[in-house]
C-alpha positions in Angstrom: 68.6 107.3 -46.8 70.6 110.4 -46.3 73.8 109.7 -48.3 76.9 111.0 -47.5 79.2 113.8 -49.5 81.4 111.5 -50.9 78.4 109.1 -52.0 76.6 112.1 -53.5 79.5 112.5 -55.8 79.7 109.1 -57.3 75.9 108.7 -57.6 76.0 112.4 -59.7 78.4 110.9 -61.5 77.2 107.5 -62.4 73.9 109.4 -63.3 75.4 111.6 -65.7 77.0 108.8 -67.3 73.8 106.3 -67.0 72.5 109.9 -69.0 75.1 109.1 -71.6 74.5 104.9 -72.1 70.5 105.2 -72.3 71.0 107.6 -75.5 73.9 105.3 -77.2 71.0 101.9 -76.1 68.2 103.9 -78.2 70.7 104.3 -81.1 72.6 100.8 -81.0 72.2 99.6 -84.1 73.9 103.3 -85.2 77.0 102.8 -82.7 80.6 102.2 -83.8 81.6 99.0 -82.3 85.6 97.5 -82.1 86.6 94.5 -80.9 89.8 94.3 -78.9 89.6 90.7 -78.7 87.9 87.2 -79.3 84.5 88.3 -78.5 85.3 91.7 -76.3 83.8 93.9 -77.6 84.3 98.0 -77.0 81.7 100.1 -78.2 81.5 104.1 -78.0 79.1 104.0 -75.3 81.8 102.4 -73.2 84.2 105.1 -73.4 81.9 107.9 -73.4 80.8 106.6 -69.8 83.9 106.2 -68.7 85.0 109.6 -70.1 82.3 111.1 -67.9 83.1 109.0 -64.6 86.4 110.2 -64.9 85.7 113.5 -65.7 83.6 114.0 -63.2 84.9 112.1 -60.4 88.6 113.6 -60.8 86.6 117.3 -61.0 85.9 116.7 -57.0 88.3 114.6 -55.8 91.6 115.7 -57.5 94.5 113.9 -57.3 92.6 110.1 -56.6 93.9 107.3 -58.7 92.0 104.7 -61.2 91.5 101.9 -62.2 89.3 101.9 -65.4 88.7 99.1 -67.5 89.5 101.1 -70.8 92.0 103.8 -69.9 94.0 101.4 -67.6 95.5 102.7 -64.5 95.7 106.3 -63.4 98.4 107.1 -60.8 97.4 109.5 -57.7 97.8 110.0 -54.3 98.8 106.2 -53.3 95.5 105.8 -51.0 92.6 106.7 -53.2 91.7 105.2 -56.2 88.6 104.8 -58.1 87.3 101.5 -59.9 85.6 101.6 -62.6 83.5 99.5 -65.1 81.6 102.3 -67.3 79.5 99.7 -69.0 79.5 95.8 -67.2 77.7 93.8 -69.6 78.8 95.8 -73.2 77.8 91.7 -74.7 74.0 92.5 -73.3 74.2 96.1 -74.7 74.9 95.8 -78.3 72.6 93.1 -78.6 69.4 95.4 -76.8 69.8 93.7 -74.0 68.6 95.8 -71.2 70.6 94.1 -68.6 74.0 96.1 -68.0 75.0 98.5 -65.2 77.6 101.4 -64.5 79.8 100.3 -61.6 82.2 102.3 -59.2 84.7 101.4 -56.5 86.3 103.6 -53.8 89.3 101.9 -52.8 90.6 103.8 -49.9 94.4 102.3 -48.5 93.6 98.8 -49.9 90.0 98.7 -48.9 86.7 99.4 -50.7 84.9 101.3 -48.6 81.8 102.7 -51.6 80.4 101.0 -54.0 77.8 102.5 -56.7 75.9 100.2 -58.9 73.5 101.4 -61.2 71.3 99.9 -64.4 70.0 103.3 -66.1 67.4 101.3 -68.3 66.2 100.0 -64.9 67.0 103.2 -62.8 67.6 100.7 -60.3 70.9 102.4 -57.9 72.6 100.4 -55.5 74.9 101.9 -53.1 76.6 101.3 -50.4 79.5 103.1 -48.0 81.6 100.2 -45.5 79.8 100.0 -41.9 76.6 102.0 -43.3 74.6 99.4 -45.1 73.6 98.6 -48.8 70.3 100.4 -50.3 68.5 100.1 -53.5 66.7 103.4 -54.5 66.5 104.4 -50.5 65.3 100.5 -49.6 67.7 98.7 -47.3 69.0 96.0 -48.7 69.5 92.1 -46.6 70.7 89.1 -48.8 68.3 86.2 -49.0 68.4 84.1 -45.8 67.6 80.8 -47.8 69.9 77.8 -45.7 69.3 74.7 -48.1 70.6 74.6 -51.0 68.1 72.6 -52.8 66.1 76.1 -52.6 68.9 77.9 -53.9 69.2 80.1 -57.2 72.2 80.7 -58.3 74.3 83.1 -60.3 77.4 82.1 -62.7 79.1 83.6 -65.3 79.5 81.4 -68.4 83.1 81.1 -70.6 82.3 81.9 -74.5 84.9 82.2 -77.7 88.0 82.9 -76.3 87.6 83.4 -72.8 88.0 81.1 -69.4 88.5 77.8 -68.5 86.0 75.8 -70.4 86.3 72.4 -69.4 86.7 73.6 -65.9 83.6 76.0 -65.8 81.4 72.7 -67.4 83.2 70.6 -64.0 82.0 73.1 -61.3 78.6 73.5 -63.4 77.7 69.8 -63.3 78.4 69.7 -59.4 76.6 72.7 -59.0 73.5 71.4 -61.0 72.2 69.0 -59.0 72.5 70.8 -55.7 70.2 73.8 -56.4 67.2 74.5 -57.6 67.9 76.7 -60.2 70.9 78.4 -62.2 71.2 81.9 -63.7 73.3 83.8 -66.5 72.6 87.6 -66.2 75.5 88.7 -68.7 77.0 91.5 -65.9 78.8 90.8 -63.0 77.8 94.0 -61.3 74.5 93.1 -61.6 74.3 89.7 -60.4 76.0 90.7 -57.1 74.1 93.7 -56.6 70.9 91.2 -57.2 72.5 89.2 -54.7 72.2 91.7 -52.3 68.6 92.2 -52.8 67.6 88.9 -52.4 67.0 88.0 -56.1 69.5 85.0 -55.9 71.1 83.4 -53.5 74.5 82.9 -54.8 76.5 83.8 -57.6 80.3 82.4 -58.6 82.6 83.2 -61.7 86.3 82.7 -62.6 88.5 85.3 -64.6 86.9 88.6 -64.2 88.6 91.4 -63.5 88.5 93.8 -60.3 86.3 96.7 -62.2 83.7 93.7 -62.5 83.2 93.0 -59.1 84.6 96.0 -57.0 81.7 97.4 -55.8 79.7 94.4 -55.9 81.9 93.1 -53.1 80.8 95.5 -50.7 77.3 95.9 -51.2 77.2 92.5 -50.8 79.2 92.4 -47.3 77.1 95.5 -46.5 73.7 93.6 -47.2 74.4 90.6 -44.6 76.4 88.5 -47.0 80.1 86.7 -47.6 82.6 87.2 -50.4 85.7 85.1 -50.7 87.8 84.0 -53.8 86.6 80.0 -55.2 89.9 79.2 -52.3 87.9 80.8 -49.7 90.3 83.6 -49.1 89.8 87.8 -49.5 91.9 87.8 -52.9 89.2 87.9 -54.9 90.5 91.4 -56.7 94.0 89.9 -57.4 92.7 86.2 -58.1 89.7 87.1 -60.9 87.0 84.8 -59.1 84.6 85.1 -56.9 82.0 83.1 -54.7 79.0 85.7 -53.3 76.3 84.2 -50.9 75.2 84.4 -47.4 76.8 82.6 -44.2 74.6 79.2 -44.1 75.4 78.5 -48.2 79.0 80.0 -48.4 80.4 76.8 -46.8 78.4 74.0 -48.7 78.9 75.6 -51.8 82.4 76.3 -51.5 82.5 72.5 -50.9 81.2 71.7 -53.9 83.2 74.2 -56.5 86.9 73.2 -54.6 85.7 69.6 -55.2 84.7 69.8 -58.8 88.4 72.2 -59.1 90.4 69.1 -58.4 88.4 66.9 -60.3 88.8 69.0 -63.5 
């Protein structure tokens, strides 16, 4: 695919950074880690990537905004601003998991319109710019076309020590269950969307994330053929902190199901 300038800078930038996080995954063991809260952890590698992003982003576009998961929120011109998760998936990383991804956002008056997703232990890239399509690695990307879900494999995230909705998540899981024919945990929020959009699963849902999780995510999806609302079925999903991710014949059936199991909780 011939990509565009303004995709050309956040793919050099998420490379140079992806750079950074495959060094710091061949020294884990080595890397000063913090925690900032009950089970969040914050290693080096984290703010080393999102050093880079934001050095290198702001380098050629001056004057954007951010929003970045460590450094907070970055005033600029009030249209542009860039979202960022530097490492989705820190959990998977420190334990030598090789599931976690770099993810970036353009957010341009309100509306993503570029996403970057990209595993460097894969050196799998997603991308995707608003009315141009979603590509892996130069492949064009369609969501799976699956309509029954019985067939279906589906994406969550899962609430641990001292984070979401417990009870609740264990409600929507065992009315989920029994409709599909399998569930997944990928640890990385990025990354199950962006497998989402390449057909890998089928769906993927998860309450109280945060809008650096699932920025870009959300358009690669819509740009691959599929639907994103919030677990209400409406386009809040960066203010709300949940998400439901699928394609048009299992958005409705399984936003059925989680609303149901909400009330019941």
């Amino acid at each position: 695919m011939a990509r565009s300038a303004l995709l050309n800078v956040m793919v050099q930038a998420v490379f140079k950074a992806g750079r950074s996080l495959t060094r710091d995954f061949g020294e884990v063991e080595n890397l000063q880690v913090s925690l900032k809260g009950p089970a969040n952890f914050v290693s080096a590698a984290d703010r080393r990537s999102e050093e880079i992003l934001h050095k290198e982003l702001s380098r050629t576009r001056p004057g954007w905004g951010f929003l970045m998961e460590e450094g907070g929120t970055v005033e600029g011109d009030g249209i542009h601003r860039w979202i960022i998760d530097p490492l989705d998936g820190t959990t998977n990383f420190l334990h030598g998991i090789p599931l976690f991804a770099i993810s970036v956002a353009l957010e341009k008056a309100g509306q993503i319109v570029a996403g970057v997703i990209y595993n460097p232990v894969s050196d799998e890239l997603f991308v995707a710019e608003k009315g141009a399509g979603a590509f892996l690695n130069d492949r064009r990307l369609r969501v799976a076309g699956r309509r029954d879900l019985a067939r279906a494999v589906v994406a969550t995230g899962i609430p641990h020590l001292g984070r979401g909705d417990h009870a609740g998540f264990l409600s929507e899981l065992g009315a989920v269950m029994p409709a599909v024919a399998g569930l997944r945990r990928c640890g990385a929020a990025a990354l199950d969307m962006a497998w989402l959009a390449a057909g890998r699963y089928d769906a993927y849902f998860e309450r109280g994330i945060s809008a650096w999780d699932m920025a870009a995510g959300i358009l690669i999806v819509r740009e691959a053929g599929g639907f994103v609302t919030d677990i209400d079925g409406s386009d809040r999903m960066l203010k709300s902190g949940n998400i439901l991710a699928t394609n048009e014949a299992l958005q409705r059936p399984l936003l059925a199901i989680l609303k149901k199991a909400a009330a019941a909780a």
